[in-house]
C-alpha positions as CSV (number, residue, x, y, z in Angstrom):
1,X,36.8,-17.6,-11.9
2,X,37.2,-14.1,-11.5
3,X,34.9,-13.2,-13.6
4,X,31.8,-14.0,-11.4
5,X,33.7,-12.3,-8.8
6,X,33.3,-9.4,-11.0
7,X,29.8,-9.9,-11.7
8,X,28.4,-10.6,-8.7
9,X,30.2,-6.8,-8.1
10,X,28.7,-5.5,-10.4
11,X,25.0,-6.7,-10.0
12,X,24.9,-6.2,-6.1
13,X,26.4,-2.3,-7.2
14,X,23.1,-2.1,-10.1
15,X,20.6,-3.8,-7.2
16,X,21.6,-0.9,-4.8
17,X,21.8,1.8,-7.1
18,X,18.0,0.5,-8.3
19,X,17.1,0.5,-4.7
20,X,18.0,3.9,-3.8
21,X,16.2,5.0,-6.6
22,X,13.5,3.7,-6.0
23,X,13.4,4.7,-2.3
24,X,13.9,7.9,-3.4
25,X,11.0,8.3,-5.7
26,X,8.6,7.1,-2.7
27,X,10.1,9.6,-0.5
28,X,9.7,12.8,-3.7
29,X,6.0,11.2,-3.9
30,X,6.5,9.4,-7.1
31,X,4.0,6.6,-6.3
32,X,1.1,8.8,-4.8
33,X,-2.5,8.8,-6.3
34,X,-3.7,12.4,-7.2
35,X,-6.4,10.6,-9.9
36,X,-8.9,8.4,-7.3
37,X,-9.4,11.1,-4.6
38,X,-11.2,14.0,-7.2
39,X,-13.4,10.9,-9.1
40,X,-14.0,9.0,-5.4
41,X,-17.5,10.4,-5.4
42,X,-18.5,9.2,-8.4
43,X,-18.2,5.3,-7.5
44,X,-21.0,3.7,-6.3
45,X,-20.9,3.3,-2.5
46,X,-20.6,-0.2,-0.7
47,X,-23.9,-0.9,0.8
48,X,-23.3,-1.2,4.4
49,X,-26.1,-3.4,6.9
50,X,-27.1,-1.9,10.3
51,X,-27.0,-4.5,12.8
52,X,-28.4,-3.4,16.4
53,X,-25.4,-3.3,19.3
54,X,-25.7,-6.7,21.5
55,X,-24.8,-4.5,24.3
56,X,-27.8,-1.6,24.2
57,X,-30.2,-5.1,23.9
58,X,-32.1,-6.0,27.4
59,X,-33.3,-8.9,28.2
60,X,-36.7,-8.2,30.0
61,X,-36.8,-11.1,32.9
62,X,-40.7,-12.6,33.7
């Protein structure tokens, strides 16, 4: 029985030395993208439909 005790020591010590790893490569910048910005302009942009404003309409009364 003591060994899960151990274990479950053990594997909640590996969990948070994994998660301070890995919060400290996000905060170093590990995980930022320096490829997409410099080849951005090269992919095709979305097309994008004008629609007119509802609120610069008038409605013209007879």
């Amino acid at each position: 029985m003591s060994v899960i005790y151990v274990l479950l020591g053990v594997s909640i010590f590996v969990a948070i030395v994994f998660f301070v790893a890995f919060i400290l490569a996000v905060k170093r910048g590990q995980y930022d993208d320096s490829y997409t910005p410099s080849v951005r302009m090269l992919f095709e942009d979305e097309l994008v439909e004008n629609t007119p404003d509802k609120s610069k309409l008038t409605i013209k009364n007879k």
